[in-house]
C-alpha positions in Angstrom: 0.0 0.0 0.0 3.1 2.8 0.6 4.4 1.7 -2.5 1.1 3.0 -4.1 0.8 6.1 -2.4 4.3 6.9 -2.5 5.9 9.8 -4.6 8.0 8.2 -6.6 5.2 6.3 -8.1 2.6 8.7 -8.6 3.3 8.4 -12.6 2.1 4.9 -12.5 -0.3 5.3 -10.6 -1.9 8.2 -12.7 -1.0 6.3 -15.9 -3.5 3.0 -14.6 -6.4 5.1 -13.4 -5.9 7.1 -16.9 -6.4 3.5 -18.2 -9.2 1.9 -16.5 -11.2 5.3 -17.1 -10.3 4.8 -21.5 -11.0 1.4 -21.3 -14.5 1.7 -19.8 -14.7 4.3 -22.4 -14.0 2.1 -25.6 -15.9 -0.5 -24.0 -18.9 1.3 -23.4 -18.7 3.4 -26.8 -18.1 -0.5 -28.8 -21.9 -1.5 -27.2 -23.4 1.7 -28.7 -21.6 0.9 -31.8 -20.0 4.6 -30.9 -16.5 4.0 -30.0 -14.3 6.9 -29.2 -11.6 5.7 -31.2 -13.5 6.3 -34.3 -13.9 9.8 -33.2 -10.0 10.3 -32.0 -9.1 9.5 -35.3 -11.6 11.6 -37.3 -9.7 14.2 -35.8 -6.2 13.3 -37.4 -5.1 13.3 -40.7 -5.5 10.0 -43.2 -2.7 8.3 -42.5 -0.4 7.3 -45.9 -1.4 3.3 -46.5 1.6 0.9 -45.7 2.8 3.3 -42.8 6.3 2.0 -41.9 9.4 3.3 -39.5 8.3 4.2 -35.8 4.7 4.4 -36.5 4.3 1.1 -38.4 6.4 -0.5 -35.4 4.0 0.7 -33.0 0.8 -0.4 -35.7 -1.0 3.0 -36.1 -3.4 2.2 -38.7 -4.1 -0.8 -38.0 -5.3 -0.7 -34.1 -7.6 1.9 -33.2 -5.5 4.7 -31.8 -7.3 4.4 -28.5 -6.3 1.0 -27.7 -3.0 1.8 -28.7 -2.8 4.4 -26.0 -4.2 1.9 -23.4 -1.3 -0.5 -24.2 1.2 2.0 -23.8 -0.5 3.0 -19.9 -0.9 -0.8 -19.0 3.0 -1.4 -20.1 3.8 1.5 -18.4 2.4 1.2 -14.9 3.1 -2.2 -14.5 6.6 -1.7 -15.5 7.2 1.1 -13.6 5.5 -0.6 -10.0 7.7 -3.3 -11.4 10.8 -1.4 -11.8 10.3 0.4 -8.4 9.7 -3.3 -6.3 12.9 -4.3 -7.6 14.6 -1.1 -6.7 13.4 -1.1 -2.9 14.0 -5.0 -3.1 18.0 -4.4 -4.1 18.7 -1.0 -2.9 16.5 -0.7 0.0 14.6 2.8 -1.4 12.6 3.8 -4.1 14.0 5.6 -7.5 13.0 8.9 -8.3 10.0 9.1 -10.3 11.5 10.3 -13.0 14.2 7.6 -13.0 11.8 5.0 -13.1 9.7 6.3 -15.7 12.2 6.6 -18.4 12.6 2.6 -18.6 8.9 2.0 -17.7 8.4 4.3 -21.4 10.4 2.3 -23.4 8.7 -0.9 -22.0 5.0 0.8 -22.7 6.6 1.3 -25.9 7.2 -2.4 -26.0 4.1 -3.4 -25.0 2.2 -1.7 -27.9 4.6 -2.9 -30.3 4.0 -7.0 -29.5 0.5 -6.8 -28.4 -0.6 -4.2 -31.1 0.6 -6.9 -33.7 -1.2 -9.6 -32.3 -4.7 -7.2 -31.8 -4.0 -6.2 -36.1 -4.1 -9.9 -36.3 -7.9 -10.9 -35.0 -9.6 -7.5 -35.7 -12.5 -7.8 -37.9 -10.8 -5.1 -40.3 -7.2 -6.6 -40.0 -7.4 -6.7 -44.0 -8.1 -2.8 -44.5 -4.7 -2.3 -44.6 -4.7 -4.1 -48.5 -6.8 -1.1 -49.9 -6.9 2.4 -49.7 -10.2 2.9 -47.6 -11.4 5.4 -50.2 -11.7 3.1 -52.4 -14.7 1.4 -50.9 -16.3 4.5 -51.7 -19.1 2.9 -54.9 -19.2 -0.7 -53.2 -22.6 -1.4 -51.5 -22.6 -3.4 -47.8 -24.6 -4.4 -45.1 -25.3 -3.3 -41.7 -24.4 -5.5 -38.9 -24.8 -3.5 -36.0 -26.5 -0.9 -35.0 -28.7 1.7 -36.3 -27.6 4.4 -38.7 -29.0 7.7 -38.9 -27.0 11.1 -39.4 -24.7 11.9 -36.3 -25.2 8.4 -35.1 -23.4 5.7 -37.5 -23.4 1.9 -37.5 -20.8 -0.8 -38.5 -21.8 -2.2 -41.8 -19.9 -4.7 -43.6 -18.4 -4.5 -47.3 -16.4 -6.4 -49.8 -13.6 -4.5 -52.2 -12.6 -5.0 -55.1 -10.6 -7.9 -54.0 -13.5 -9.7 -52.0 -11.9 -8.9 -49.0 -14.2 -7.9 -45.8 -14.2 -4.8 -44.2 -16.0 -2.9 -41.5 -16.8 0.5 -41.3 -19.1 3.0 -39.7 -21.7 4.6 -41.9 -24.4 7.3 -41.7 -27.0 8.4 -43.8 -25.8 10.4 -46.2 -29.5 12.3 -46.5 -31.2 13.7 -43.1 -34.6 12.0 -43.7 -32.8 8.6 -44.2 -32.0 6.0 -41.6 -31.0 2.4 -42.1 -31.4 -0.4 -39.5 -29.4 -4.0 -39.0 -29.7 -5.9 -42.6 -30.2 -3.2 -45.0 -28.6 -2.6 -47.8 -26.4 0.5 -48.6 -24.4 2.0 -51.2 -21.3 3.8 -49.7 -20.9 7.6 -51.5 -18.7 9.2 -50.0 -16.1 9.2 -47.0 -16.0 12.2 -44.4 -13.3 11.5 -41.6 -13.0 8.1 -40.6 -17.0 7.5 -41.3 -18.5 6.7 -44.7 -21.7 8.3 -45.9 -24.3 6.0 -47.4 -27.7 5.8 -49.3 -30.2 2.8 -49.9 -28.7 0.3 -52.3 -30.5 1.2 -55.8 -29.7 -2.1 -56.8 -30.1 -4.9 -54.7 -28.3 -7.0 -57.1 -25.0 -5.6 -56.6 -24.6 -7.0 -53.3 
């Protein structure tokens, strides 16, 4: 319990509360088919396809940003209460909390990097990364979740031009328009990282 409250480890200890508070916040926004990552990275520029160098080690672009920040917290607290035990274990005090957090960064760092890649590897939209997104722009889909009317989207499902499967969030591209689990839409247009739709004009496109 002192090592929780103590000074040197208030980084940690910030950094986990920080985490349990995003990851009730992705959780709760993935049941309203709302998730707050899809918002984050509305926000941010389209990033380049086949990102490589630091940010393709750390896969940004293919794990939603905010679970890539919750990685980096988890790594980094534990670490950090990690390095600190071991410090008061073999030197009899705690390091300064600065010390401690310089190692328990690189290891969040870590952290990201070898469970990012296995998170890319069982999303629904690990094969995204093939096509430019844009390019789904003309293909119809299906909704799977949710309910989709403007400044609420759902997750639909679509095939490119490859028959790959992707997900996205769409939204009625008209006001009067909403479109409920099982319909049919033709993607028109992308705005952020959501796609606006209409109704299919023909069905037999699918």
């Amino acid at each position: 319990m002192i090592l929780l409250t103590a000074p040197e480890t208030w980084p940690f200890g910030a950094a986990l509360g920080v985490m349990v508070g995003l990851s009730v916040l992705e959780g709760a926004g993935l049941l309203l088919a709302h998730s707050p990552s899809q918002w984050l990275e509305a926000l941010l520029p389209e990033s380049p396809e086949g990102v490589d160098g630091p940010l393709g080690w750390l896969h940004v672009g293919k794990v939603p940003l905010l679970v890539l920040l919750i990685l980096f917290l988890a790594g980094f607290s534990i670490s950090g209460y990690v390095i600190q035990v071991a410090a008061l274990s073999m030197g009899g005090g705690l390091l300064p909390a600065w010390g401690a957090s310089i190692p328990a960064a690189c290891a969040g760092l870590s952290t990201v990097s070898a469970l990012g890649a296995l998170i890319a590897r069982v999303m629904p939209g690990d094969e995204t990364t093939a096509v430019s997104e844009q390019s789904l722009v003309g293909r119809v889909g299906l909704v799977v979740r949710g309910h989709a009317r403007q400044g609420m989207a759902a997750e639909a499902k679509v095939r490119d031009a490859h028959g790959h499967v992707h997900y996205v969030m769409v939204e009625p591209d008209l006001p009067d328009q909403s479109f409920a689990e099982g319909a049919d839409v033709l993607l028109v247009k992308k705005v952020g990282a959501r796609f606006r739709c209409i109704g299919n004009p023909h069905p037999e496109l699918l």
